[in-house]
C-alpha positions in Angstrom: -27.6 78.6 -9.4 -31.5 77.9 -9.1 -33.4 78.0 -12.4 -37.0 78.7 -11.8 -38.8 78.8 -15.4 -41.9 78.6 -16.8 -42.3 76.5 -20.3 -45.0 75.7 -22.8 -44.9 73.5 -25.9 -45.0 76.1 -28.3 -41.6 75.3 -29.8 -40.8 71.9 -31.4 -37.4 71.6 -29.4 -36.4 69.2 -26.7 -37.1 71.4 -24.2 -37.9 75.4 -24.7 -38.0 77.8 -21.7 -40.1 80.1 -22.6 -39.9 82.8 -19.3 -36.9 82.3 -16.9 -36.0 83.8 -13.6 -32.5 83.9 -12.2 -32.2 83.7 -8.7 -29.0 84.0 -6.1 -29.2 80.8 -4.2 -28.0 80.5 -0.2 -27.7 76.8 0.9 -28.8 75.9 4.2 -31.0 74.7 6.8 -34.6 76.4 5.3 -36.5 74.1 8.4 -37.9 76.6 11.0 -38.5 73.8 13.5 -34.2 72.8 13.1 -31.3 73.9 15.4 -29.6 75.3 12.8 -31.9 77.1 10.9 -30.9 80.0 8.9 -33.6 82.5 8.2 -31.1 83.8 4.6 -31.5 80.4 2.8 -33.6 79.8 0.1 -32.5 77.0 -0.7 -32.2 73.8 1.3 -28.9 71.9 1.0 -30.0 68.8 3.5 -28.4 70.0 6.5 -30.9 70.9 8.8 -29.8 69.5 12.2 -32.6 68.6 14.6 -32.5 68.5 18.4 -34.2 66.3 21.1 -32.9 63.0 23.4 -30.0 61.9 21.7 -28.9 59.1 25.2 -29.6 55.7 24.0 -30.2 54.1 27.1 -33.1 56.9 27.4 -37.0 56.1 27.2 -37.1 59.1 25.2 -34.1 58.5 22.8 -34.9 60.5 19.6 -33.4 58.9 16.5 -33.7 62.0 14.6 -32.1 64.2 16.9 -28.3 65.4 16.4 -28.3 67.8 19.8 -29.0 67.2 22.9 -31.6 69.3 24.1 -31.3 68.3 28.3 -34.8 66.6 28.0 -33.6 62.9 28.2 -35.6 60.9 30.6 
């Protein structure tokens, strides 16, 4: 569950939420640049999977990359 709220400090509590919105969160990939984006999340769980040159030995070797995209020079 995501909590989205908006609070003021016009009650002598803690915390107070004065105006709350409840919305159905779908974990994934929310990164439109990622291989495995999915276009129904709203809310990103970390997973986002990026592609690139993923040989070692290559003068391209991307770090960041988790598939192989073919461009490895």
């Amino acid at each position: 569950m995501k909590i989205t709220a908006n609070t003021t400090t016009s009650y002598r509590s803690d915390f107070a939420i004065d105006l709350a919105k409840f919305i159905n969160a779908t974990p994934g990939c929310t990164d439109t640049n990622a291989f495995n984006y999915d276009p129904t999340a709203n809310l990103d769980d970390g997973s986002c999977i990026y592609s690139g040159c993923t040989n070692l030995f290559a003068t391209n070797f991307d770090p960041n990359a988790g598939v192989d995209d073919g461009s490895c020079t």
